[in-house]
N, C-alpha and C positions, 0 to 999 in steps of 0.2 A: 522416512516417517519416524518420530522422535514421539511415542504415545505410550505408557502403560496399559490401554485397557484395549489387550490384545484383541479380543473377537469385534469389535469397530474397526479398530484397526485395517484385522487382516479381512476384513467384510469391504471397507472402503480401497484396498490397495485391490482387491480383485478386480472390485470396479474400474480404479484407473488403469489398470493393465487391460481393458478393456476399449480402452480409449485408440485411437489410430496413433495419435501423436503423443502418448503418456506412457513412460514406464518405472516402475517401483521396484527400484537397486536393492533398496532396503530398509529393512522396518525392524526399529529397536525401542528396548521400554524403557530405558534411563537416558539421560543429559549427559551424562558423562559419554556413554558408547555412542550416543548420537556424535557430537564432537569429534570422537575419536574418528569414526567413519566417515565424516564427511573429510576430516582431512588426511586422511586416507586414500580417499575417491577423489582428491582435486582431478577437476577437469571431465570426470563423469554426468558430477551433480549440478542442476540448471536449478531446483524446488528443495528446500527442507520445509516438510510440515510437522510444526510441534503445537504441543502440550502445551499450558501452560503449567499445570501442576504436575510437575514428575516426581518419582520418588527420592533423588538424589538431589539435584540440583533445581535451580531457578527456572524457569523455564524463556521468562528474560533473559537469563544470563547465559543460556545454553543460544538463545536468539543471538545475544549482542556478539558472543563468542564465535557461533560461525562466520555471521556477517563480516565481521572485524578480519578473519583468518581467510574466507573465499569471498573477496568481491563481486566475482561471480555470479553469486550465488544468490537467491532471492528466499527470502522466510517468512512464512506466514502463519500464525495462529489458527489451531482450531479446538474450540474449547469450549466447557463450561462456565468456563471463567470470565465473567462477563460483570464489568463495570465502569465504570469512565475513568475510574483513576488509570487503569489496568489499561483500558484503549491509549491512553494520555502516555503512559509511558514504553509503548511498545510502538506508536508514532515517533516517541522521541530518539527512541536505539534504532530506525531505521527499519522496521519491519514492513513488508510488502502488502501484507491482505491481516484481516483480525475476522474469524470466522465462528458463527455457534454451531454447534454439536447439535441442531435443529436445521440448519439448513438442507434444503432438498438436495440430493445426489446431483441431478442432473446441470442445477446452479450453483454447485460448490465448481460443476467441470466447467461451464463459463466464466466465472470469475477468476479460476485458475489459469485459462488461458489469458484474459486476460491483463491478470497478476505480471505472465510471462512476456506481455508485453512491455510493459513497463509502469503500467498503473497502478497504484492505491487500490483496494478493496473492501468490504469490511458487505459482510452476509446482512440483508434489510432489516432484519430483527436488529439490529443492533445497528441500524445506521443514527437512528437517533443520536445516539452517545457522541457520534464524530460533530451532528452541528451543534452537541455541548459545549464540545470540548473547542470547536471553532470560535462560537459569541465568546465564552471564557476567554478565550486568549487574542482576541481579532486577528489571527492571524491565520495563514493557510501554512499548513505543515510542509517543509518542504520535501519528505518520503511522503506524503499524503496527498490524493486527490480532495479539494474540495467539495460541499455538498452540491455543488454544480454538476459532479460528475455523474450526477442522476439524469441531468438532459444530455451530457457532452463528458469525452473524454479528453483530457489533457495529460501530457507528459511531466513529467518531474520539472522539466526546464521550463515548459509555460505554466508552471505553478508560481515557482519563483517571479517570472515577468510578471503573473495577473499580480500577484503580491504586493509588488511594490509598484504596479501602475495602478492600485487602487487606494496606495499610499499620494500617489501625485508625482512620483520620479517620473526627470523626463527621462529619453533615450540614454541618454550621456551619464545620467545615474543611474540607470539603471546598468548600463554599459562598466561603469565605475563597481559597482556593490558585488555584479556576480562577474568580475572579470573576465568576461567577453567583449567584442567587438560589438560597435553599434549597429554595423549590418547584419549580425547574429540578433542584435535585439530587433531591428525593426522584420528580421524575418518569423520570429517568435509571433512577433503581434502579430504578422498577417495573417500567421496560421490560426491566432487567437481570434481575429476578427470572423474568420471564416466559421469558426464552431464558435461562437456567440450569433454569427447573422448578424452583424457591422459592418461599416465600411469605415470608422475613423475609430479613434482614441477616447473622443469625449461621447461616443454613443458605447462603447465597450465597458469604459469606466461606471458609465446609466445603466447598464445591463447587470452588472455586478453587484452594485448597488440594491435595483429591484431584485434581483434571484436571493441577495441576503436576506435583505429586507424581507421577500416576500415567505422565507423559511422560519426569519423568526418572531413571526407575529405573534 
């Protein structure tokens, strides 16, 4: 945990030592010693949770710098810090989960888990900001769940497939852009058909369509 404001801090680390499958190595109040520590700890650490605003450094750059250094390693915001530019750019360096300093205890430990799965996150209060940041750019982030993932979860890899099968690629470009096999793509869809409730291409592609649609009326 990468946070200055030690009594939240060490209030919420109690709690996830609390947890069956959660433990907290260690809790520092700069970006710099965060960094330090985690690589330090290669091979320990699964979660860094930071700060946005630390007293040293960036709290992005304390983000982009682990990621970049422990592949690893998954990071998520938990913060005050709360605005679309902010979400906008912490989607863009790869971060896992963007969380407010209001969310409940109990749903920051679900989203954590699963964070650790391989999912996007971002605490409800601030889900809004993600289908801003979505209409602005039409595109689906590729560390980011879309606002779909309110009814369904999807993997980083079927983010990229919805992506560009809602662009109109077929298999074979799709197969082409994220350099993979086209049986890797059409096994993506099928898992993709299964969490929309499809059976083809052109009812998935309708489905995606209506769930934008229907968020940003």
């Amino acid at each position: 945990m990468i946070d200055k404001h030690t009594l939240s801090k060490n209030i919420l680390a109690k709690y996830l030592n609390e947890q069956p499958d959660m433990n907290v190595i260690d809790k520092v109040n700069t970006g710099y010693l965060g960094i330090q520590r985690c690589s330090e700890a290669k091979g320990d650490i699964d979660l860094a949770i930071i700060d946005i605003k630390l007293p040293d450094l960036s709290g992005m750059m304390v983000a982009k710098t682990i990621l970049e250094e422990n592949p690893d390693v998954k990071a998520v915001f938990l913060t005050s810090a709360i605005n679309e530019r902010l979400l906008a750019e912490a989607v863009k360096i790869g971060v896992n989960g963007y969380f407010s300093r209001e969310v409940e205890p109990d749903l920051l430990i679900i989203l954590l888990r699963e964070v650790m799965k391989g999912f996007f996150c971002t605490s409800p209060d601030i889900s809004h900001l993600l289908v801003n940041f979505l209409k602005t750019t039409g595109e689906l982030p590729r560390s980011a769940a879309d606002d779909m993932s309110e009814y369904h979860f999807f993997s980083r890899r079927e983010l990229d497939v919805l992506n560009l099968l809602r662009q109109g690629l077929s298999n074979k470009g799709i197969s082409d852009k994220l350099f993979i096999s086209e049986n890797t793509v059409k096994n993506h869809l099928q898992n993709i058909y299964e969490k929309l409730g499809v059976s083809n291409r052109t009812q998935a592609v309708a489905t995606i369509i209506d769930l934008f649609s229907s968020k940003w009326e």
